[in-house]
NULO-613193 format. One line per 5 residues: their letters; for each residue x, y, z of C-alpha. Coordinates in steps of 0.2 Angstrom, whole numbers, plus 5000, padded with zeros to 4 digits. Layout:
REM NULO-613193
a	X,Y,Z  ...
END
This chain:
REM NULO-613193
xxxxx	4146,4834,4778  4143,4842,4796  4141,4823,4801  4157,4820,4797  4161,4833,4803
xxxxx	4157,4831,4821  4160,4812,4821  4181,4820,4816  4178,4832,4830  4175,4818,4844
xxxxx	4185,4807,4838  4199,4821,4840  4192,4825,4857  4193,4807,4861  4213,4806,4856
xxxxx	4215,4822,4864  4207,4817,4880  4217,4799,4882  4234,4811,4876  4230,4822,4892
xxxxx	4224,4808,4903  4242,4798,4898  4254,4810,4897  4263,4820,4910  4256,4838,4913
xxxxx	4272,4845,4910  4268,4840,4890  4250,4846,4890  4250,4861,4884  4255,4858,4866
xxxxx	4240,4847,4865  4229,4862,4872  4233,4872,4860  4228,4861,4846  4213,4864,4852
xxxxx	4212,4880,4848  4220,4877,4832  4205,4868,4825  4188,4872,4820  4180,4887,4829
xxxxx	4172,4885,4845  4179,4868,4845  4186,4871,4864  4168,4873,4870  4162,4855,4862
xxxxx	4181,4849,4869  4176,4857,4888  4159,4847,4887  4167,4831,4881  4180,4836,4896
xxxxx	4166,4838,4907  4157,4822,4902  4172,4813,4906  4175,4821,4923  4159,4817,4929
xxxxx	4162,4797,4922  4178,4797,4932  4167,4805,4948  4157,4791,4945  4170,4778,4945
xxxxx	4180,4784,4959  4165,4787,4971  4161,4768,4966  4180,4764,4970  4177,4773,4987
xxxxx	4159,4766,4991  4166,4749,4989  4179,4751,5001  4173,4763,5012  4170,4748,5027
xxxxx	4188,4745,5025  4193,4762,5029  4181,4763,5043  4188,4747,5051  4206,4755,5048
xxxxx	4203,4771,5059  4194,4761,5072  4212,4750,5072  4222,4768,5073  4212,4773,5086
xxxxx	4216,4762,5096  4236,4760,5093  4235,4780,5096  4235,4776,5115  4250,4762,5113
xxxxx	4259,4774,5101  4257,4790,5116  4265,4776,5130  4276,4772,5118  4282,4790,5113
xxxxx	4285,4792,5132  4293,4778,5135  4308,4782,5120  4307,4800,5126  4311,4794,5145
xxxxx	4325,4780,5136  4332,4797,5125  4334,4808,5140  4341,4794,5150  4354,4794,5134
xxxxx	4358,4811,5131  4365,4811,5149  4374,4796,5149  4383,4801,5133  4385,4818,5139
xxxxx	4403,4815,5146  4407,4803,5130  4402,4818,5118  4413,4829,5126  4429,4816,5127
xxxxx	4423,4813,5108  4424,4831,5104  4440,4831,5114  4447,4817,5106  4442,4825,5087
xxxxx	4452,4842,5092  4468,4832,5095  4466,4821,5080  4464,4837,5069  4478,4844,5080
xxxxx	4488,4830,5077  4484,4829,5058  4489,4849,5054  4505,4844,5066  4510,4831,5055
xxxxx	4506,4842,5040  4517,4855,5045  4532,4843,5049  4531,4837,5032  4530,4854,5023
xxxxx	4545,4859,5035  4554,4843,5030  4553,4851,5014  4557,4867,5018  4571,4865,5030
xxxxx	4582,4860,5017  4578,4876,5007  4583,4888,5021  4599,4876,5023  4605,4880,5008
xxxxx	4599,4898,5008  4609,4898,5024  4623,4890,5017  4622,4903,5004  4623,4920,5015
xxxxx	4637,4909,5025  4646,4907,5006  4644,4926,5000  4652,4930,5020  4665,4921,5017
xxxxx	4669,4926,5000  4666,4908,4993  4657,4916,4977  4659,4900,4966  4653,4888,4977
xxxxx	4638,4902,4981  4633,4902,4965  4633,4882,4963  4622,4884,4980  4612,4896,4970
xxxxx	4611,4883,4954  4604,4870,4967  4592,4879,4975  4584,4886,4960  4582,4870,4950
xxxxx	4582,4858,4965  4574,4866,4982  4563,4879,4975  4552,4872,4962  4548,4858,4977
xxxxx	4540,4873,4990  4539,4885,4975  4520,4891,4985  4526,4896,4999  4528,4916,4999
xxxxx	4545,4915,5007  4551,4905,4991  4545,4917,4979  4554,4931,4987  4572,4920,4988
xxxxx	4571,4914,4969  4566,4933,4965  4582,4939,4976  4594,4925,4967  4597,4936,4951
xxxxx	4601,4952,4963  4614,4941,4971  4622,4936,4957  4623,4952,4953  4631,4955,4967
xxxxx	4643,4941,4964  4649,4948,4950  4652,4966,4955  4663,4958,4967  4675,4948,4958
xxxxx	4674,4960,4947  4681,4973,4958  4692,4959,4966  4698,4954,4947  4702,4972,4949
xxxxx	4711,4974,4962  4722,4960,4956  4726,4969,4942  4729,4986,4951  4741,4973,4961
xxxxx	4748,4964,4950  4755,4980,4940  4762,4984,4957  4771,4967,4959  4778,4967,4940
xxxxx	4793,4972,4944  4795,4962,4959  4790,4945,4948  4801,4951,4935  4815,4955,4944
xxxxx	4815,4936,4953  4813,4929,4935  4829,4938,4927  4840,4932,4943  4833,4915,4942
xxxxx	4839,4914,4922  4854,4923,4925  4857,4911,4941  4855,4896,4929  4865,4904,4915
xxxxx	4877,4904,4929  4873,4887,4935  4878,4880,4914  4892,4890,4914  4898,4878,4929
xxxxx	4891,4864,4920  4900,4867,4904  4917,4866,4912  4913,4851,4926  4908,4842,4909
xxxxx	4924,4843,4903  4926,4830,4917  4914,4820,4912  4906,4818,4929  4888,4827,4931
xxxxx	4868,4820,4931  4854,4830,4926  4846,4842,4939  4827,4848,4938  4825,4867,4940
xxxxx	4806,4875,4940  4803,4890,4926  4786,4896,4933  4782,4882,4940  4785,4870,4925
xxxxx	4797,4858,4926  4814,4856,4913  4828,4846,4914  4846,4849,4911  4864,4842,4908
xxxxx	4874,4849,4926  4881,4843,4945  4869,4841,4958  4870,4850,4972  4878,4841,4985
xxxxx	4881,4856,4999  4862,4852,5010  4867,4868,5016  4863,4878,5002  4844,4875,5002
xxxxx	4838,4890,5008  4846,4896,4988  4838,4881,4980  4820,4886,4987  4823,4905,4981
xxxxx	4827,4896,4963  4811,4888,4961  4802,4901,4966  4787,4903,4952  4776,4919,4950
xxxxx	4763,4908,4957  4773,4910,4976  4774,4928,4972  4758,4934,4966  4739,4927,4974
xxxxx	4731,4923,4958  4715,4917,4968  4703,4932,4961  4706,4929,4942  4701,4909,4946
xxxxx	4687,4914,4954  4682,4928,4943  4685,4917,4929  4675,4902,4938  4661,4914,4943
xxxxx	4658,4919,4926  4660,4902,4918  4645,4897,4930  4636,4913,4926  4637,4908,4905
xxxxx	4648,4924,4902  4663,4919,4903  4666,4928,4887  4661,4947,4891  4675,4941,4908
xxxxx	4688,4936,4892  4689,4952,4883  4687,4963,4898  4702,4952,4906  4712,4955,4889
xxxxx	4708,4973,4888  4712,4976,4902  4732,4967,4901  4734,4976,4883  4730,4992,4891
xxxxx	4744,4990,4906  4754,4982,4894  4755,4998,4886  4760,5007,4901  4771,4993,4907
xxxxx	4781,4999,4890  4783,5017,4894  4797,5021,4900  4802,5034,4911  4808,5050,4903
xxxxx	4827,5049,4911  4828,5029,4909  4844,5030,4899  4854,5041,4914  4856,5024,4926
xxxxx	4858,5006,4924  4843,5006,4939  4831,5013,4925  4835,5002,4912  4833,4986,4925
xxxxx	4814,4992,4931  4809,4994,4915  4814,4976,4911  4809,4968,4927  4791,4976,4924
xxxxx	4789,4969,4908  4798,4950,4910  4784,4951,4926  4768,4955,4914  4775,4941,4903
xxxxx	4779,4929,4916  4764,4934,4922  4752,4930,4904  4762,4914,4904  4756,4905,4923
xxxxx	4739,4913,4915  4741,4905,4900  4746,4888,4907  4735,4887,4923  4718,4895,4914
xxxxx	4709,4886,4899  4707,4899,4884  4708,4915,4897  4720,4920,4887  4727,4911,4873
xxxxx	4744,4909,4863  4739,4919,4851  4734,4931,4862  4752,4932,4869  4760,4933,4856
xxxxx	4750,4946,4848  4757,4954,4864  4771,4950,4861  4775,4957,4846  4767,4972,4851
xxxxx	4779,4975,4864  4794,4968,4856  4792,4982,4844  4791,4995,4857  4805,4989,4868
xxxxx	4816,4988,4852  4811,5008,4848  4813,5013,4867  4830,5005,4866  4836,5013,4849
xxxxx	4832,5029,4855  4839,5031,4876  4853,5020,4870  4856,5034,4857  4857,5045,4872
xxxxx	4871,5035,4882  4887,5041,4879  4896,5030,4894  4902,5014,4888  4901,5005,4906
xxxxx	4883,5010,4906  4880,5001,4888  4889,4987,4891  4877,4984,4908  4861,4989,4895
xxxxx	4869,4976,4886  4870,4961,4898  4853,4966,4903  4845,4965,4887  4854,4948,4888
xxxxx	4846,4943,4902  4831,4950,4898  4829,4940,4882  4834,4924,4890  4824,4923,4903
xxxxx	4807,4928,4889  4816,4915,4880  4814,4903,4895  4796,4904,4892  4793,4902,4876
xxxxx	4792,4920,4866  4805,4923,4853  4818,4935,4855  4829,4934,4839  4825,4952,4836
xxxxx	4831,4956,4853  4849,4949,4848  4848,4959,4832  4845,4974,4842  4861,4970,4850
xxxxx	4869,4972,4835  4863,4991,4832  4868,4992,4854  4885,4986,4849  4888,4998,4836
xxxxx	4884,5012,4849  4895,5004,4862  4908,5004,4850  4906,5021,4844  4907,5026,4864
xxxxx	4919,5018,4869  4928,5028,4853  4924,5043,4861  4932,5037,4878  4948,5031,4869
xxxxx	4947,5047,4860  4949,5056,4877  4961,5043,4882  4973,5045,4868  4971,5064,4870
xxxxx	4977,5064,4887  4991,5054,4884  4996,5065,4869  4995,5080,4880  5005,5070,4894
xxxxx	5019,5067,4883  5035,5073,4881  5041,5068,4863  5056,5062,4868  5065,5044,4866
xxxxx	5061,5035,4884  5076,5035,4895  5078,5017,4904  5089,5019,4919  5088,5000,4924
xxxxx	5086,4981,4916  5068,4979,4927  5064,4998,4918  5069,4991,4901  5058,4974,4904
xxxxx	5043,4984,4911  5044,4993,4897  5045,4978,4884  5034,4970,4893  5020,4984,4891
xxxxx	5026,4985,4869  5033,4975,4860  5050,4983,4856  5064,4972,4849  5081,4980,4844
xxxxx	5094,4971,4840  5109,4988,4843  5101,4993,4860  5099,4974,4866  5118,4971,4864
xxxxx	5120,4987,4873  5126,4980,4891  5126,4997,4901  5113,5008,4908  5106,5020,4905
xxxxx	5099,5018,4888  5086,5027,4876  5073,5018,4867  5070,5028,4850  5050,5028,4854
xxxxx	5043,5042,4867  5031,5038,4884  5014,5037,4872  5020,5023,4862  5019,5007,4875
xxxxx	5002,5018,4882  4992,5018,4866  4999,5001,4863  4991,4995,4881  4976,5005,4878
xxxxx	4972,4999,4858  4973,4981,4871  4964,4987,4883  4948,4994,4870  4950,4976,4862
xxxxx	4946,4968,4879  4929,4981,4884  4926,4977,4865  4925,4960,4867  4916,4962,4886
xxxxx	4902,4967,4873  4903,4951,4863  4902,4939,4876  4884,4930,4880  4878,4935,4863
xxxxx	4877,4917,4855  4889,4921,4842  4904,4910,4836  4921,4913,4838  4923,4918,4820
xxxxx	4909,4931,4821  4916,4938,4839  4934,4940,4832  4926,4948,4816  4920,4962,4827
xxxxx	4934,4964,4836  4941,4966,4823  4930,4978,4814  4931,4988,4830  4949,4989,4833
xxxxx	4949,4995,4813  4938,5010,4819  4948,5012,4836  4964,5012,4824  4958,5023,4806
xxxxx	4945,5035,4813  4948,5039,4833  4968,5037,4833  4968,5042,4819  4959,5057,4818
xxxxx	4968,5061,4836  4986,5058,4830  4980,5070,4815  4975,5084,4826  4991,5080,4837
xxxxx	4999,5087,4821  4991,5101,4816  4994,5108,4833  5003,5127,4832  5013,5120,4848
xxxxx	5018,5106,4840  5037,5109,4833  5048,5101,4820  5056,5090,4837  5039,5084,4841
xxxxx	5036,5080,4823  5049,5070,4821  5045,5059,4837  5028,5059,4830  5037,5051,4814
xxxxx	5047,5037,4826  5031,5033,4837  5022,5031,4822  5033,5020,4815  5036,5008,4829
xxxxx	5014,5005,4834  5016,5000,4813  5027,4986,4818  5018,4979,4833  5001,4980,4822
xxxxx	5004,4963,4818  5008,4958,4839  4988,4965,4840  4984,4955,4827  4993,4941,4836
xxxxx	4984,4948,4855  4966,4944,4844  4969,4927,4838  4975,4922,4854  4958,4929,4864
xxxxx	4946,4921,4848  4955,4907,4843  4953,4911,4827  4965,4908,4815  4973,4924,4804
xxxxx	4970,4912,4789  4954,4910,4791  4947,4915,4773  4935,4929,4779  4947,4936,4794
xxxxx	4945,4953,4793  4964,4960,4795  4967,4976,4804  4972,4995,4793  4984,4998,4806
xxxxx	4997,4999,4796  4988,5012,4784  4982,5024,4800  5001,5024,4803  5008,5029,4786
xxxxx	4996,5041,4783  4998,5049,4800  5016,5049,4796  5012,5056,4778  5003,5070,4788
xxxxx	5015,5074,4799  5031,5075,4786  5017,5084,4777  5016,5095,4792  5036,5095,4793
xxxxx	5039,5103,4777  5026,5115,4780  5033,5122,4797  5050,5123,4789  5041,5134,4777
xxxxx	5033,5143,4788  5050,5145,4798  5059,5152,4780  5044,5164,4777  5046,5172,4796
xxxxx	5066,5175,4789  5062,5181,4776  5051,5195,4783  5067,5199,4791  5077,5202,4773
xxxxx	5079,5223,4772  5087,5223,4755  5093,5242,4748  5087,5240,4733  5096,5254,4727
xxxxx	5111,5252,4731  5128,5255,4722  5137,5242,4729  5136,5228,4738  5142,5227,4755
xxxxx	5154,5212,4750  5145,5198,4764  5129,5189,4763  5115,5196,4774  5112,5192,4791
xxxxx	5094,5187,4790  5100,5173,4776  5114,5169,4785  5104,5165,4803  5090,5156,4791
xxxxx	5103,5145,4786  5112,5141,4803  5093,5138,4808  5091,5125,4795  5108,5117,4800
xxxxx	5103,5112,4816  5084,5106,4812  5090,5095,4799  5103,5089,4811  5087,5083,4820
xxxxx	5081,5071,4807  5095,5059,4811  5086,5052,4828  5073,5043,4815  5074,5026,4813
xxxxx	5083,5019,4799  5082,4998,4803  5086,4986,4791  5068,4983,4790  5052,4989,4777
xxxxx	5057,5007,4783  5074,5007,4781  5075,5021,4768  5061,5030,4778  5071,5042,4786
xxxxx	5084,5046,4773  5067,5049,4762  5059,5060,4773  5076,5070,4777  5079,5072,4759
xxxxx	5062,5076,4755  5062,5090,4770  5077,5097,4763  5071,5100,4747  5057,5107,4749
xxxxx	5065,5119,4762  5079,5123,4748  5066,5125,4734  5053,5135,4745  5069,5146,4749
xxxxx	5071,5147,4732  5054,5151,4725  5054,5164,4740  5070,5174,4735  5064,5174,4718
xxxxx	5046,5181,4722  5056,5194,4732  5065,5198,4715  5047,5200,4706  5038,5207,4719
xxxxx	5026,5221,4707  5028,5232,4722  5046,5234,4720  5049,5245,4706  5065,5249,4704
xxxxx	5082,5237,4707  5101,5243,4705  5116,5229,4700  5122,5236,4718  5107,5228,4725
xxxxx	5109,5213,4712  5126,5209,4718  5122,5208,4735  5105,5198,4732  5119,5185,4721
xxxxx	5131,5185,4737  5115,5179,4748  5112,5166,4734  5129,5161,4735  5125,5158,4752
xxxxx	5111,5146,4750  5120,5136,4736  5134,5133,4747  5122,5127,4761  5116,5114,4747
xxxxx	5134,5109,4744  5138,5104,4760  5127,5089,4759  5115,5094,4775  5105,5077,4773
xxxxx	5116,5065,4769  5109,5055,4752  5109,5066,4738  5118,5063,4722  5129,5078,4716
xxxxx	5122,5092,4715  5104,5086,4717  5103,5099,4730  5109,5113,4723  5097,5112,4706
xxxxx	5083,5119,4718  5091,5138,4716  5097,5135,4697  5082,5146,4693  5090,5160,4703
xxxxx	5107,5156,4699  5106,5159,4678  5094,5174,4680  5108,5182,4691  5121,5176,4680
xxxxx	5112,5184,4666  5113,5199,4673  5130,5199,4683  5140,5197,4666  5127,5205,4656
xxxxx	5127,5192,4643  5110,5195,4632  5116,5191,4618  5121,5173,4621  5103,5172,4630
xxxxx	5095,5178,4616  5106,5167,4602  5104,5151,4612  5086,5153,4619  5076,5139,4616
xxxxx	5090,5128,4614  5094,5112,4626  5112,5116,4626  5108,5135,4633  5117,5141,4647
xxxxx	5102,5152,4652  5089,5137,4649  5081,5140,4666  5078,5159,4662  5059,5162,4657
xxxxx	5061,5179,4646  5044,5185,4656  5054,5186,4671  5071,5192,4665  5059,5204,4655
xxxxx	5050,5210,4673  5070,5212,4681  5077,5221,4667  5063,5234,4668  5066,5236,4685
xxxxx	5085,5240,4683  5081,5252,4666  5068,5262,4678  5083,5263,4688  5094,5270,4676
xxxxx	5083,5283,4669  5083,5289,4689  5100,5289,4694  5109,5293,4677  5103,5310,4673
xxxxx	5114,5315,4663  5119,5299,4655  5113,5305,4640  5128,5314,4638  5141,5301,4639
xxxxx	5142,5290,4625  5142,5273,4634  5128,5274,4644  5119,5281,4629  5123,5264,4621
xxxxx	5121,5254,4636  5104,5262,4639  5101,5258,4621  5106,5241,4623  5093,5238,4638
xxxxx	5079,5245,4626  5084,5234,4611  5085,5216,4625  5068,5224,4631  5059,5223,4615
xxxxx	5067,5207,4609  5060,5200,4627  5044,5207,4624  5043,5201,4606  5048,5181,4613
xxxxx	5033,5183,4627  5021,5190,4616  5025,5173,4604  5027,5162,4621  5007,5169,4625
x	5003,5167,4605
END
């Protein structure tokens, strides 16, 4: 076993040895450490075997060496011996290398030379090519500050747009680079705080210059409303081309004459004139551009729109006393026709800056406001001239807004409402008119001392008489007073300022003579009217003037029809046109004349009541004093002579031929009865308590009196005794008690055929009491003479039978 052993243990030394003896010393030390690894004390058996070993490959190599050893002698001997040729040699190439060294002392330094300039020459050409690259950069950054000088901020920020995508990136590690594409931003910053504050500015301006663009629009439309106007009766002719005229800068063509006069182009230039000549609308572009280029054109859009509603809004408030001049009124329209006109070249010039529904919104907005401003300071103007200009403004106004495109039927509707105000102040003026010429007048027929006075006078009215035509000598008196032919020309004159109103308001002849019409109705049944009514009532106005009244009245009824007439002819229109309105002329008239006959009888009562306050009856009188009383009598003689007036009206063989004969008749009678019912209330007065037959007989002479005023046919017309019915009341009560006849009264009363049918037994009752009161008094001792005893009886035994037919009257 230990055999084996130690055989194993050399045969591993053996492997080990050959391993270390083969492999690279880097690799021995795992194949030592096997050693020690292995059995104990196996390094010291390994270190002998490495010792034996040594010493073999001591014996080897000193062989090795022995065997060459005359070899290496003979070899130093050789070296020995080229030592001394080596030593001359050395000298000789250090003698050839100094010799060098100073001949290539002058080329090294020209090398040297020449290698600084090439390096020279190279970092020269290397700078010339970054600056080609660089030069173009600071051109353009040049060309920037030059733009933002000069104000060019769109083309700037294209240099911008080049510079950063284009210039930049190519020198983008230079320093100087780094702080131009940092400072970009800032300057477009900059760029648009300043168009900004120039878009500003422009609108601060442009609000300024409204009314200046405004006002050039509405003359240029009213200039080519003019200009058709012209056309329309050269057409006529047949001879006209088609001119060209520019609406803010847009082109439209028309029928009408060229202008062949070279002179007048001085006017032609002012009629193109567009809102683009009058206001510089350079900073919106830009600001519009600027943005575009920026990618927020959007944020520039709604401020831009803002902005316009906001001034639109003050652009539509008006000034507090607007509605005082025409001047007011025209501002306010110029301003807002130049914010419009304005919107428009916007709309037209800018892509989606502001849109057509944007304007319109706009539109609408103000439309609405201009309407209610208009209701309400037109509602304050009470001068006719001053409506009518309002009106022919809004005219223009709508037209030239018209001319570009924005609807402005409402506007004409509004004209409508306008109108109705102009009419109702041109009432008002007429009213005045009529007044003054009410006052002025005389109510007197109008003298005419010549033929030229008669024809100015008929050429002013239309007054035809067949009796005063014949006449050959002057002078002669027309029936009618001075107001008649003045409110005739007036009523013409109101048609024509009514239809001043009409004209330029796009309506056809049939509505335009429908509202002159209509007007001239309301000139006619409300302000003449009403005037002619007042005229009337009057206290200063006396029976005279009312019977003027009557004839003026009459004759303005008969030239209705020539008004009529004076319409067609200004409309065309024909009266038998199936919705012609026709005028109430002829109505205004009766009823003023109704009023004023009205007013007639009611003077003349007034008159009979102020004589009758004069009456100073004794009612207790014994006798009479045998003649009428002197109040009656100068009531009578007063009637005389004012019925005597009634025959100046007119009584043609016309419509109103019976008018006057009615109207005297009807005067009369009511006078008669109104005296009547007077007397008789007198009679009944409950203050007056006691009456004697004295007093009776003179209040039956007054009666008399009045009966025989009735007889003697004052107004010619009555039949029989129509007239003298109105005191039969009076004349059977006296009767009754002049002859003392009660009992007939009493056996006839309620019979048809009864002479006292007109006696109520109430009233004779409230007489006969009065006169029994009155016998008690005066007849003292009557009771002591048979007659009155029976007398007295027989008044007591009538004043029960009285008192027993009113008590079954009242059951």
């Amino acid at each position: 076993m230990a055999e084996n052993e130690t055989l194993e243990c050399i045969t591993e030394h053996e492997r080990i040895l050959q391993e270390i003896e083969s492999t690279d010393t880097a690799c021995v030390g795992p194949t030592l450490r096997s050693i020690y690894d292995d059995q104990p004390n196996a390094h010291k058996r390994f270190m002998e075997k490495l010792d034996a070993r040594i010493r073999n490959h001591d014996r080897e190599i000193e062989k090795m060496c022995n065997f060459h050893h005359q070899g290496f002698v003979d070899a130093i001997t050789e070296l020995l011996k080229v030592r001394t040729d080596a030593e001359k040699l050395m000298g000789q190439v250090t003698d050839t290398n100094r010799r060098l060294q100073e001949a290539g002392k002058e080329v090294t330094v020209q090398t040297e030379e020449v290698i600084c300039c090439r390096i020279q020459q190279r970092n020269m050409a290397t700078t010339v090519e970054k600056l080609q690259l660089c030069l173009p950069v600071l051109e353009m950054y040049i060309k920037l500050k030059e733009q933002l000088e000069s104000k060019r901020y769109y083309a700037a920020l294209k240099t911008m747009e080049q510079l950063e995508t284009v210039y930049i990136p190519r020198v983008s590690q230079y320093r100087f680079c780094q702080i131009m594409a940092e400072n970009l931003p800032r300057l477009r910053e900059e760029i648009k705080e300043i168009s900004m504050s120039d878009l500003k500015d422009f609108l601060e301006s442009i609000r300024k210059h409204s009314d200046k663009v405004g006002e050039t629009a509405m003359r240029q439309a009213q200039q080519h409303k003019t200009f058709n106007s012209a056309v329309a009766k050269q057409a006529s002719m047949g001879n006209y081309t088609k001119p060209v005229y520019s609406l803010n800068g847009r082109t439209h063509t028309h029928n009408g004459l060229m202008m062949d006069n070279s002179g007048d182009e001085d006017e032609a230039d002012e009629e193109i004139l567009t809102a683009q000549d009058l206001v510089d609308f350079s900073p919106v572009y830009r600001c519009l551009h600027i943005y575009t280029v920026l990618g927020d054109r959007e944020t520039f859009e709604n401020y831009y729109r803002k902005q316009r509603k906001k001034q639109a809004r003050l652009v539509l408030q008006p000034q507090a006393n607007m509605h005082e001049t025409v001047e007011g009124y025209r501002r306010y329209f110029n301003q807002i026709v130049g914010f419009f006109v304005v919107e428009d070249h916007i709309l037209h010039a800018t892509q989606g800056l502001v849109t057509r529904a944007f304007t319109d919104e706009l539109w609408n907005m103000a439309l609405s406001k201009i309407i209610a401003v208009l209701r309400t300071h037109s509602s304050y103007c009470n001068d006719p001239d001053l409506v009518l200009e309002l009106k022919n403004l809004i005219v223009i106004f709508a037209d030239t807004l018209q001319g570009y495109g924005f609807p402005v039927n409402r506007l004409f509707d509004l004209l409508f409402e306008v109108r109705d105000q102009y009419n109702e102040t041109l009432l008002k003026k007429w009213a005045l008119v009529f007044r003054e010429i009410f006052e002025m007048d005389n109510y007197s027929p109008i003298p005419v001392e010549t033929e030229e006075e008669y024809k100015l006078v008929v050429s002013r009215f239309p007054f035809h008489d067949a009796e005063i035509e014949k006449q050959q000598d002057f002078p002669k008196k027309l029936p009618m007073s001075q107001s008649v032919p003045q409110i005739y020309t007036q009523v013409k004159e109101f048609i024509y300022a009514s239809l001043k109103f009409s004209e330029s308001l796009h309506r056809s002849s049939t509505e335009i003579d429908d509202m002159l019409r209509k007007s001239t109705n309301l000139l006619l049944t409300r302000t003449l009217s009403s005037c002619l009514q007042n005229l009337i009532r009057k206290p200063h106005i006396g029976l005279t003037e009312l019977v003027q009244i009557i004839i003026n009245t009459t004759h303005l009824e008969q030239a209705c029809r020539y008004l009529e007439e004076f319409i067609t002819n200004i409309t065309n229109v024909s009266p038998e046109t199936v919705h012609t309105t026709r005028l109430y002329g002829l109505s205004t008239f009766k009823d003023a004349r109704h009023a004023a006959e009205g007013e007639i009888y009611t003077k003349l009562n007034q008159k009979i009541d102020e004589f009758i306050q004069l009456a100073d009856y004794e009612w207790g009188m014994v006798e009479s004093d045998g003649r009428a009383s002197g109040y009656l009598m100068d009531l009578i003689n007063f009637l005389r002579s004012t019925f005597q007036v009634f025959t100046h009206l007119p009584n043609n063989n016309n419509d109103h031929a019976s008018m006057s004969g009615k109207v005297a008749q009807t005067a009369c009678m009511s006078a008669c009865k109104h005296l009547s019912t007077s007397l008789m209330q007198m009679l009944l007065d409950t203050e007056l308590k006691q009456i004697s037959m004295g007093a009776i007989q003179q209040f039956n002479l007054d009666v008399i009196q009045c009966e025989l005023f009735a007889s003697s046919e004052p107004v010619p017309g009555f039949q029989g005794d129509t007239l003298q019915l109105a005191f039969i009341d009076l004349r059977q009560l006296l009767d009754l008690f002049m002859v003392w006849d009660w009992s007939t009264y009493l056996a006839d009363y309620g019979q048809p055929t009864s002479k006292y049918l007109r006696v109520n037994p109430a009233t004779a009752l409230a007489l006969l009491e009065k006169m029994k009161d009155t016998s008690k008094k005066n007849n003292i001792f009557s009771q002591f003479r048979k007659n009155d005893r029976d007398k007295q009886k027989l008044i007591e035994t009538v004043v029960r039978q009285l008192r027993s037919l009113v008590n079954g009257m009242s059951s």
